[in-house]
Chimera marker file (.cmm) of the C-alpha trace (Angstrom):
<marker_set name="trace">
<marker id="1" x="-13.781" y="-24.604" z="-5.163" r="1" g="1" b="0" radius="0.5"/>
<marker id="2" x="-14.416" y="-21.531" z="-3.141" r="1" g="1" b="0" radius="0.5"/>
<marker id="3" x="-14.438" y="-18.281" z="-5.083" r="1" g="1" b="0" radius="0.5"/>
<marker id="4" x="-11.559" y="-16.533" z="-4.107" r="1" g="1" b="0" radius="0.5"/>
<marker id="5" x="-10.393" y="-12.433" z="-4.621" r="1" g="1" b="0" radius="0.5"/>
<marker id="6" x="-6.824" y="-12.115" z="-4.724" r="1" g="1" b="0" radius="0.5"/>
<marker id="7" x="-5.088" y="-8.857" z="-3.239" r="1" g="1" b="0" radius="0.5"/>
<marker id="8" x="-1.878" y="-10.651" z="-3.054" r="1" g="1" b="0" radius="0.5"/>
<marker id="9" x="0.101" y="-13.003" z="-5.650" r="1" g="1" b="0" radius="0.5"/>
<marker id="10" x="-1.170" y="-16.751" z="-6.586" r="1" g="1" b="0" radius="0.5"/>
<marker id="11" x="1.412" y="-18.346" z="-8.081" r="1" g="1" b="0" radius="0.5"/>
<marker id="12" x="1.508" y="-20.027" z="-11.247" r="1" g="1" b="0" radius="0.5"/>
<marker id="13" x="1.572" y="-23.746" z="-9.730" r="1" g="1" b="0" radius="0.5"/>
<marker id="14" x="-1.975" y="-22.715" z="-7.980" r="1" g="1" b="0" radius="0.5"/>
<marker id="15" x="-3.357" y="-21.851" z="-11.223" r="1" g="1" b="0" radius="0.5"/>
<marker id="16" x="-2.975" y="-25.148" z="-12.626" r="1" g="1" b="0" radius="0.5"/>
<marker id="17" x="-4.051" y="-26.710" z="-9.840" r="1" g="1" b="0" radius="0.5"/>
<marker id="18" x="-7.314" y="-24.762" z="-9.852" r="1" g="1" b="0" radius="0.5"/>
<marker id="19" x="-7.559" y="-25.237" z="-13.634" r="1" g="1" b="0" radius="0.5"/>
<marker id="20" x="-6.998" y="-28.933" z="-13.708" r="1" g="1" b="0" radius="0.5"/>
<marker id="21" x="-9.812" y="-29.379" z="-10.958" r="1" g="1" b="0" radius="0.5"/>
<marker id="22" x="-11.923" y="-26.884" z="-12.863" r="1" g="1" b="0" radius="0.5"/>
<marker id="23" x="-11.748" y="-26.748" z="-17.042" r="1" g="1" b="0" radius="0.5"/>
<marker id="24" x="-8.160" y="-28.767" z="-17.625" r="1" g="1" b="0" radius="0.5"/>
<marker id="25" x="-6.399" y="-25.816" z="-19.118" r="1" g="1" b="0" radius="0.5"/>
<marker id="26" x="-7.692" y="-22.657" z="-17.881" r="1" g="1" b="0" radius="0.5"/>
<marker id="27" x="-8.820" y="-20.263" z="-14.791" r="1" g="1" b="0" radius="0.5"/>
<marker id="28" x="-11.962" y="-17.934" z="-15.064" r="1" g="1" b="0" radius="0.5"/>
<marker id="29" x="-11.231" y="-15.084" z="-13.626" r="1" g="1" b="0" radius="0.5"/>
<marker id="30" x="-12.866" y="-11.584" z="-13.304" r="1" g="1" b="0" radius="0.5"/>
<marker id="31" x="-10.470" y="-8.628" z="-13.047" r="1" g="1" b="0" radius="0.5"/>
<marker id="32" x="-11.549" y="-5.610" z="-10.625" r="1" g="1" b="0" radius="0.5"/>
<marker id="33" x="-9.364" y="-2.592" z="-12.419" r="1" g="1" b="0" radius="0.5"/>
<marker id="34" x="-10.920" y="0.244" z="-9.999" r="1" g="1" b="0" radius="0.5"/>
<marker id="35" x="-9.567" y="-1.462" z="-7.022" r="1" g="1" b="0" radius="0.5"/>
<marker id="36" x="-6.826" y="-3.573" z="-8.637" r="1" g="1" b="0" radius="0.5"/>
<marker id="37" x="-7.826" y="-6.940" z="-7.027" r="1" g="1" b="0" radius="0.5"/>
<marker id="38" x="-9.044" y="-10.194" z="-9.094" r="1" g="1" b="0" radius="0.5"/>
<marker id="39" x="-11.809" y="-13.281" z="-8.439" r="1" g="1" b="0" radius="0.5"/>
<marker id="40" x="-10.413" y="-16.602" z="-9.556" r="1" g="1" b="0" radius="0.5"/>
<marker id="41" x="-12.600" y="-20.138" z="-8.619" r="1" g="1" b="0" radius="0.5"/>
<marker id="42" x="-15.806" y="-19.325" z="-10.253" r="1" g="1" b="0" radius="0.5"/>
<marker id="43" x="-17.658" y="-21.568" z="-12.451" r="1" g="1" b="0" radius="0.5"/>
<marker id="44" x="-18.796" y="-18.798" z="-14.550" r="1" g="1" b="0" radius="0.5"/>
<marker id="45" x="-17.645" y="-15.161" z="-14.881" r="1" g="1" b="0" radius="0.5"/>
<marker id="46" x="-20.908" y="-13.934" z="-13.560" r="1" g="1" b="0" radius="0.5"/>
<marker id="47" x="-20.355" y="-15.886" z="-10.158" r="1" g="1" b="0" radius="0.5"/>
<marker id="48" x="-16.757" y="-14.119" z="-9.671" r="1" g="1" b="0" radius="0.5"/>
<marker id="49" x="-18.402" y="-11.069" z="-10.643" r="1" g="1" b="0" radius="0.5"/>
<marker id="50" x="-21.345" y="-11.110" z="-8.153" r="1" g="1" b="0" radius="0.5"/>
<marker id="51" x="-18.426" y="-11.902" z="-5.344" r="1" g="1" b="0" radius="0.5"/>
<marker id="52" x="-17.228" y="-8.839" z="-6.466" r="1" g="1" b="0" radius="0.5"/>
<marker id="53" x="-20.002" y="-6.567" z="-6.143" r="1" g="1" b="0" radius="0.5"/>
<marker id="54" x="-20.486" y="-7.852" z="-3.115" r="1" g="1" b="0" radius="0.5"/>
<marker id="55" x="-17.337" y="-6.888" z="-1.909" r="1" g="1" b="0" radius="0.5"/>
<marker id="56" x="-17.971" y="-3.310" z="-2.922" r="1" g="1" b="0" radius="0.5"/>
<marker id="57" x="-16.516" y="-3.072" z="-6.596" r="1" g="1" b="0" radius="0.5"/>
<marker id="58" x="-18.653" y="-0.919" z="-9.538" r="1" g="1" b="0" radius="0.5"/>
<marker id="59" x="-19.984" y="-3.038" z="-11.896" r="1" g="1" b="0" radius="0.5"/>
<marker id="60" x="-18.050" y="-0.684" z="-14.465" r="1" g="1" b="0" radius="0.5"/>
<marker id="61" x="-14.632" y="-1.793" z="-13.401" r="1" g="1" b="0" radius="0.5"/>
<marker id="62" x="-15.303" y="-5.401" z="-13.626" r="1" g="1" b="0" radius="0.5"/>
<marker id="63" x="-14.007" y="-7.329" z="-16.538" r="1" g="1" b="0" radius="0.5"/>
<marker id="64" x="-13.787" y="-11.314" z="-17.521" r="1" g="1" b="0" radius="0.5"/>
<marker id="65" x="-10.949" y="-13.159" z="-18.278" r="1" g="1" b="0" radius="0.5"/>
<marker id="66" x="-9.206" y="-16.554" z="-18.798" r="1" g="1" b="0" radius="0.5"/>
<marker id="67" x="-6.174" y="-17.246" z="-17.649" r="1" g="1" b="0" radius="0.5"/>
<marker id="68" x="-4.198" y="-19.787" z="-19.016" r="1" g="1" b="0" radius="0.5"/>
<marker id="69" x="-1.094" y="-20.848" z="-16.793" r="1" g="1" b="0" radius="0.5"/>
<marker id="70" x="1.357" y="-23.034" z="-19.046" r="1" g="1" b="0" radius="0.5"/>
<marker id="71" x="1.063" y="-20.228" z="-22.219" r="1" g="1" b="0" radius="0.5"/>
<marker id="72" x="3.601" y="-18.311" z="-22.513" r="1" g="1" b="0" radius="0.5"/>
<marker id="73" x="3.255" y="-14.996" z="-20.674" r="1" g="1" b="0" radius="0.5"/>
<marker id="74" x="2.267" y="-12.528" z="-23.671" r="1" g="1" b="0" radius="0.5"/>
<marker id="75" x="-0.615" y="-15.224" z="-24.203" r="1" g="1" b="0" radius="0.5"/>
<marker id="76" x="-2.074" y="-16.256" z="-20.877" r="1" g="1" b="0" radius="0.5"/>
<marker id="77" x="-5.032" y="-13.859" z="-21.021" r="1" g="1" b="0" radius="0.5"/>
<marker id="78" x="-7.676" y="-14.362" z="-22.979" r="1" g="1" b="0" radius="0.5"/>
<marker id="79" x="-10.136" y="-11.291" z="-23.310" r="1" g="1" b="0" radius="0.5"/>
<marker id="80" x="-13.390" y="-13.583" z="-23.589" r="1" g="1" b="0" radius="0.5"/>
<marker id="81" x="-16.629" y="-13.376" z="-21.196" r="1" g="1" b="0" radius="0.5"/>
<marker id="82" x="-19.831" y="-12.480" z="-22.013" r="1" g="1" b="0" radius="0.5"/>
<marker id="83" x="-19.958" y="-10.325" z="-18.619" r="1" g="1" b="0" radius="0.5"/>
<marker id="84" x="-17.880" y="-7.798" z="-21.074" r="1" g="1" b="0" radius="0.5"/>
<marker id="85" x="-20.944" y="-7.136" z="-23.392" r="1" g="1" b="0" radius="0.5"/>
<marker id="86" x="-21.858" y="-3.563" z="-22.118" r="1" g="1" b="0" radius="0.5"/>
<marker id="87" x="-23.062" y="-1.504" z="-25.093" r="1" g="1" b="0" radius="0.5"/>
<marker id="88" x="-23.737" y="1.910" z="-22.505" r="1" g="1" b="0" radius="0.5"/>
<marker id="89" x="-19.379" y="1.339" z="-22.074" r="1" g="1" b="0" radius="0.5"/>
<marker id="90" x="-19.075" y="1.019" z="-25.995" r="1" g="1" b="0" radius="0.5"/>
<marker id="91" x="-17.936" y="-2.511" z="-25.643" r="1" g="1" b="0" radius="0.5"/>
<marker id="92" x="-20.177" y="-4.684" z="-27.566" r="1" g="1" b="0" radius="0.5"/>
<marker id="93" x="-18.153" y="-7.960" z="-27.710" r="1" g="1" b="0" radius="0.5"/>
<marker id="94" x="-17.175" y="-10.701" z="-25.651" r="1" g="1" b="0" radius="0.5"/>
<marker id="95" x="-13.663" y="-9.363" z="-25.523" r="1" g="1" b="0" radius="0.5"/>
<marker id="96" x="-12.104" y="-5.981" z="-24.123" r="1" g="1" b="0" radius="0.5"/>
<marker id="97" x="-12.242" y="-3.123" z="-26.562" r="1" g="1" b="0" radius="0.5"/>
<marker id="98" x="-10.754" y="-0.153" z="-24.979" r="1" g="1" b="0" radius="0.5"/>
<marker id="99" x="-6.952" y="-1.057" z="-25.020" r="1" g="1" b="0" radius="0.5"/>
<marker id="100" x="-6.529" y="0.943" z="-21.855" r="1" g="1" b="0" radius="0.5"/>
<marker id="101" x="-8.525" y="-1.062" z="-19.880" r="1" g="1" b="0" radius="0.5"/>
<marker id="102" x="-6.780" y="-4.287" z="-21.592" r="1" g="1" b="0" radius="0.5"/>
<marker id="103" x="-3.911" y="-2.848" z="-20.622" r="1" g="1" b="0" radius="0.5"/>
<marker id="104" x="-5.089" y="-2.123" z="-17.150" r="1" g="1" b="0" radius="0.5"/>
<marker id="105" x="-5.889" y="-5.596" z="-16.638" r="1" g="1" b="0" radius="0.5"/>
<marker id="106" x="-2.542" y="-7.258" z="-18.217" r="1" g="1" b="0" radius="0.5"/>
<marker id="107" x="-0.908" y="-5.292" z="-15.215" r="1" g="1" b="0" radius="0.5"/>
<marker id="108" x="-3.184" y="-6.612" z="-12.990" r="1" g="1" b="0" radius="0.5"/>
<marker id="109" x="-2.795" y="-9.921" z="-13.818" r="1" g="1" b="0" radius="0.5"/>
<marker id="110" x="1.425" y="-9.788" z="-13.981" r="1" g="1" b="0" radius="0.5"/>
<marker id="111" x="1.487" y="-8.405" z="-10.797" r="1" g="1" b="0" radius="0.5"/>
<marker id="112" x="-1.098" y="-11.129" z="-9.199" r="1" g="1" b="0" radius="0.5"/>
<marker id="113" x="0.429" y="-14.152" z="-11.364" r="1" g="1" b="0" radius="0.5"/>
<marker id="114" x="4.099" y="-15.072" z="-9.921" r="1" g="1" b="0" radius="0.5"/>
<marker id="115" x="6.103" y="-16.481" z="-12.669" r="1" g="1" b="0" radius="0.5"/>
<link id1="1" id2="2" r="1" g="1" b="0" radius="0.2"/>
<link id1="2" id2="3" r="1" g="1" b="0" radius="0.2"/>
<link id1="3" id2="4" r="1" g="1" b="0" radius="0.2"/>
<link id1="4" id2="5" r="1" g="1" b="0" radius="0.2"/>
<link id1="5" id2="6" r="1" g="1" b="0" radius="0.2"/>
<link id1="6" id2="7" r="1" g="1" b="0" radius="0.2"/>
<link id1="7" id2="8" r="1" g="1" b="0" radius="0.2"/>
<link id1="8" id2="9" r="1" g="1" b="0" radius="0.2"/>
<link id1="9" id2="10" r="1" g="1" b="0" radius="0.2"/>
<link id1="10" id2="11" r="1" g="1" b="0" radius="0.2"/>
<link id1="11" id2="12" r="1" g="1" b="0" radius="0.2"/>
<link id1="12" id2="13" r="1" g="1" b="0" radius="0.2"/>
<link id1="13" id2="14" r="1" g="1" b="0" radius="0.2"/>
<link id1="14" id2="15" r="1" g="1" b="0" radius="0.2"/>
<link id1="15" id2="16" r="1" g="1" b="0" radius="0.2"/>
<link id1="16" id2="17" r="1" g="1" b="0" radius="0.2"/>
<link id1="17" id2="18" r="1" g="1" b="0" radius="0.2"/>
<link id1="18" id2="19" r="1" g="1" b="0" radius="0.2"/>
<link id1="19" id2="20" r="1" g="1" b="0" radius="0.2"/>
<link id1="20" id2="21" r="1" g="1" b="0" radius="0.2"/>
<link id1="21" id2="22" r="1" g="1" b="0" radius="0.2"/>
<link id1="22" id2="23" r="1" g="1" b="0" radius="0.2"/>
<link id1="23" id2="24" r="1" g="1" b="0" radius="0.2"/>
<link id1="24" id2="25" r="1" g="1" b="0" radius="0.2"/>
<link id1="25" id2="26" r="1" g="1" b="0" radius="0.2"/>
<link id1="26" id2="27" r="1" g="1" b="0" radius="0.2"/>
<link id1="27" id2="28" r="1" g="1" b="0" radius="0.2"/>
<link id1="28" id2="29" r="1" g="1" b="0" radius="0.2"/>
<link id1="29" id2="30" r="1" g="1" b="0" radius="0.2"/>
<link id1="30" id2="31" r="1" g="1" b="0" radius="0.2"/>
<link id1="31" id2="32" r="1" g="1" b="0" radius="0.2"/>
<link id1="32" id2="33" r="1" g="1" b="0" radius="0.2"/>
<link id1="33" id2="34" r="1" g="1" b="0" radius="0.2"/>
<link id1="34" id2="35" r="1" g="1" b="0" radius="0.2"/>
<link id1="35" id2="36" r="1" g="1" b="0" radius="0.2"/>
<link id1="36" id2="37" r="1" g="1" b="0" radius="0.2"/>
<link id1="37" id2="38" r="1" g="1" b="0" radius="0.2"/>
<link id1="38" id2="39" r="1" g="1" b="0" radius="0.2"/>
<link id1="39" id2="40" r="1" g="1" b="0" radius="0.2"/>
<link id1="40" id2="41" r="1" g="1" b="0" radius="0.2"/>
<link id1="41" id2="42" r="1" g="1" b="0" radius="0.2"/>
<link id1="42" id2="43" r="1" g="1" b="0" radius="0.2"/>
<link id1="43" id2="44" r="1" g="1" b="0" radius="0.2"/>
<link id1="44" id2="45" r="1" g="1" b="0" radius="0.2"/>
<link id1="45" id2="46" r="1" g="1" b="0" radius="0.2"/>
<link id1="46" id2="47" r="1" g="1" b="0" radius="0.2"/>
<link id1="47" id2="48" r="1" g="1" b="0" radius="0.2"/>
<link id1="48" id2="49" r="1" g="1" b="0" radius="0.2"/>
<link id1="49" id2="50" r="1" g="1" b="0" radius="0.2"/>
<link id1="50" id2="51" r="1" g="1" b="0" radius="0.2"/>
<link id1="51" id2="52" r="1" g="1" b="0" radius="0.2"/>
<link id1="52" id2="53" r="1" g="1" b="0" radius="0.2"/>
<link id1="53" id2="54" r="1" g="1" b="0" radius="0.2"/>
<link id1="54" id2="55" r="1" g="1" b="0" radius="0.2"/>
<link id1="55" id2="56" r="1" g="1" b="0" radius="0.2"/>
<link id1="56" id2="57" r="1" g="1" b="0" radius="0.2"/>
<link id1="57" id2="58" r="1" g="1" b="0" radius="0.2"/>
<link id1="58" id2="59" r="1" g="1" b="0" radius="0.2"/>
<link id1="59" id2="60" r="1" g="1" b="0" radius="0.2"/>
<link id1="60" id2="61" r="1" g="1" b="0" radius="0.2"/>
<link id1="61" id2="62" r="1" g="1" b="0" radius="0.2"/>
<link id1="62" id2="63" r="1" g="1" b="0" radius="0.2"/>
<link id1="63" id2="64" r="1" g="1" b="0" radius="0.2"/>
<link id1="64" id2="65" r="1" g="1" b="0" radius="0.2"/>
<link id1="65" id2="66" r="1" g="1" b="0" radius="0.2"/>
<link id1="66" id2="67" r="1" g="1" b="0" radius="0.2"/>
<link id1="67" id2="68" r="1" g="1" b="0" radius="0.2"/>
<link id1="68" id2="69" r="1" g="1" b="0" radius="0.2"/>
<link id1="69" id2="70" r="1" g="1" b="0" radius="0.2"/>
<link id1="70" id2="71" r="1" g="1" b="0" radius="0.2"/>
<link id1="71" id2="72" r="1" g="1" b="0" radius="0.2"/>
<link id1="72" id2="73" r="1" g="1" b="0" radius="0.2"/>
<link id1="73" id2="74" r="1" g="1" b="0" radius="0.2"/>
<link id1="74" id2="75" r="1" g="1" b="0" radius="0.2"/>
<link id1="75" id2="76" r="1" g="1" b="0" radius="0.2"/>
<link id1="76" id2="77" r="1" g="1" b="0" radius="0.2"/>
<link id1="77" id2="78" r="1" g="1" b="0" radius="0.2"/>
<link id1="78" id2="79" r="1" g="1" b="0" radius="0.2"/>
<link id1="79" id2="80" r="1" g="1" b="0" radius="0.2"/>
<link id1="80" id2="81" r="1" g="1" b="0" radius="0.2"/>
<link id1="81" id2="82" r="1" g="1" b="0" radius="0.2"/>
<link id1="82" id2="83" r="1" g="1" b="0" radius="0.2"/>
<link id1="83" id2="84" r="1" g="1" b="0" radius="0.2"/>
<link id1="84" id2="85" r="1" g="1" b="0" radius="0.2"/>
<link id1="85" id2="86" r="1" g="1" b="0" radius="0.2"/>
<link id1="86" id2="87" r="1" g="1" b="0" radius="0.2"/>
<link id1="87" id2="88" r="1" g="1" b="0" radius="0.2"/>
<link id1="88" id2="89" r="1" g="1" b="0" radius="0.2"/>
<link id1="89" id2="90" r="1" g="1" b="0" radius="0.2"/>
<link id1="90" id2="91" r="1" g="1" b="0" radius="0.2"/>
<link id1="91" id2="92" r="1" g="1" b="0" radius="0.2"/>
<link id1="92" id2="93" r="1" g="1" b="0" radius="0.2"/>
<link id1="93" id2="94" r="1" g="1" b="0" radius="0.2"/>
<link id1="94" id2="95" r="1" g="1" b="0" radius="0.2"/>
<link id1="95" id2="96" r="1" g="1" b="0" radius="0.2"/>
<link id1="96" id2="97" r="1" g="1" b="0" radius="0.2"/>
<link id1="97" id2="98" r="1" g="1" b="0" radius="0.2"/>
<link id1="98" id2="99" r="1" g="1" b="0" radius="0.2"/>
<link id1="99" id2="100" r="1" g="1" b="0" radius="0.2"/>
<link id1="100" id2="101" r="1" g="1" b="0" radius="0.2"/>
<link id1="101" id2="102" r="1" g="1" b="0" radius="0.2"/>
<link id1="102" id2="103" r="1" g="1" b="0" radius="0.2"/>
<link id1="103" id2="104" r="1" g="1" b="0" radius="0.2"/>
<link id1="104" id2="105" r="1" g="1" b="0" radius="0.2"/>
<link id1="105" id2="106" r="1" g="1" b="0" radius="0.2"/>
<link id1="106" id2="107" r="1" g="1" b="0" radius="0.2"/>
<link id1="107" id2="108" r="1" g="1" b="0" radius="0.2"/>
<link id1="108" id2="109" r="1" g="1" b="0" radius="0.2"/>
<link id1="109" id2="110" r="1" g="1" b="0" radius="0.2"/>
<link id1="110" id2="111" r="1" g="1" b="0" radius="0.2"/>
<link id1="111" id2="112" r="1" g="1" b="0" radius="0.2"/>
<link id1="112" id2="113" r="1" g="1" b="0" radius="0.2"/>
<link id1="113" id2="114" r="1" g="1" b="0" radius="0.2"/>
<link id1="114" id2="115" r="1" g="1" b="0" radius="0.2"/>
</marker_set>
């Protein structure tokens, strides 16, 4: 499946059809929280996140995530990518320290995700 960046809603429907043709349960996905757009169709993080920089985003904005489309909504995203290990942005996990930019990306992804 073509890697695609989403300005505008997906709804929840398409991310279960992407994740049952991709991984069975879940969508990669790489969240762009300077611009407030997000890459979903990748195989790997690092694919959605070189779509991205081609597209103009700053590698510092760019964050992986898995979204997970029949949790319930306060657990859909999971904060796990190894394009998050960035020890010159303090974060030196798989996950998202800061809980701004967690934050930053949870609105993101609610306003992307229809319900």
């Amino acid at each position: 499946m073509p890697i695609r960046i989403l300005n505008t809603p997906v709804t929840l429907e398409e991310l279960r059809r992407l994740a049952a043709d991709q991984f069975g349960d879940f969508v990669k996905a790489v969240v762009d929280v300077g611009r407030g757009v997000m890459a979903i169709g990748g195989e790997l993080h690092a694919d959605e996140e070189a779509t991205l920089l081609d597209e103009g985003a700053r590698q510092a904005d760019l964050w992986g995530i898995n979204l997970y489309p029949d949790r319930p909504v306060e657990e859909m995203v999971e904060f796990d990518s190894m394009i998050n290990v960035r020890p010159s942005q303090s974060n030196r996990s798989r996950g998202v320290e800061d809980p701004t930019v967690r934050r930053q990306i949870q609105v993101i992804v609610e306003r992307l995700v229809v319900r």
